[in-house]
C-alpha positions in Angstrom: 9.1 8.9 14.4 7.6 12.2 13.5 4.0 11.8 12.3 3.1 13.2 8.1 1.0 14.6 6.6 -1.4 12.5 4.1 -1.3 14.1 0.6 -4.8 12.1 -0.4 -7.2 13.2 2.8 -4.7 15.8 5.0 -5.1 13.9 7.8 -1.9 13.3 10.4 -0.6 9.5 10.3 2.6 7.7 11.6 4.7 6.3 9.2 6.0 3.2 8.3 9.8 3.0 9.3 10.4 0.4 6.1 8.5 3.0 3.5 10.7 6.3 3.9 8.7 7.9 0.9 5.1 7.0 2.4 2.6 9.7 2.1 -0.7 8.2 2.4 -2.4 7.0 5.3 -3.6 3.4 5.8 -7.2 4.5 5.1 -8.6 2.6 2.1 -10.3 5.7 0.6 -6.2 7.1 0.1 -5.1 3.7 -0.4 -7.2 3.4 -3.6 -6.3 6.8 -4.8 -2.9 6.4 -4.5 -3.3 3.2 -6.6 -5.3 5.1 -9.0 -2.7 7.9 -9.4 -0.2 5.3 -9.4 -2.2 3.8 -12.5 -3.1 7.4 -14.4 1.0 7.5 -14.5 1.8 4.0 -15.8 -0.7 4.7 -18.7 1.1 8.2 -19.6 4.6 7.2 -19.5 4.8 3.2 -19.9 3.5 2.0 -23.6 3.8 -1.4 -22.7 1.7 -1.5 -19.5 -0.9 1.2 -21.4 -1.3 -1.2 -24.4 -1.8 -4.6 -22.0 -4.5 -2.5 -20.2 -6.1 -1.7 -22.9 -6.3 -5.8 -24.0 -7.1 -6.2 -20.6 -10.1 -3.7 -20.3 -11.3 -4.5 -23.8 -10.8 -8.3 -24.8 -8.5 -9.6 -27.4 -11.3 -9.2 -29.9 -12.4 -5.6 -28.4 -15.3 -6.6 -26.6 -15.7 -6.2 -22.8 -15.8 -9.7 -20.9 -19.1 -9.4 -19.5 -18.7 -12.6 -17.2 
């Protein structure tokens, strides 16, 4: 299989046969941007998932769980 480009650090990587749409390499500095990009999305164009992250970063009550 033809190796891609990674869109997070440019570097040349060989795909995974199951993930035809793969374009970041397994490096966990791209890894965590794509999960980050991923997660910028979800809160611009899912309500649902934006609201429960907001609970979920702020409490039921608004306060941050400080452990």
């Amino acid at each position: 299989m033809e190796q891609i480009l990674c869109v997070y650090c440019g570097d040349l990587f060989d795909p995974s046969p199951r993930h035809k749409n793969q374009i970041a390499c397994k490096k966990s500095e791209c890894q965590r941007a794509k999960k980050a990009d991923w997660q910028r999305r979800k809160m611009r164009t899912d309500p649902i998932y934006s609201a429960g992250q907001k609970i979920s970063d702020h409490g039921v009550n608004g306060n941050a769980f400080t452990g």
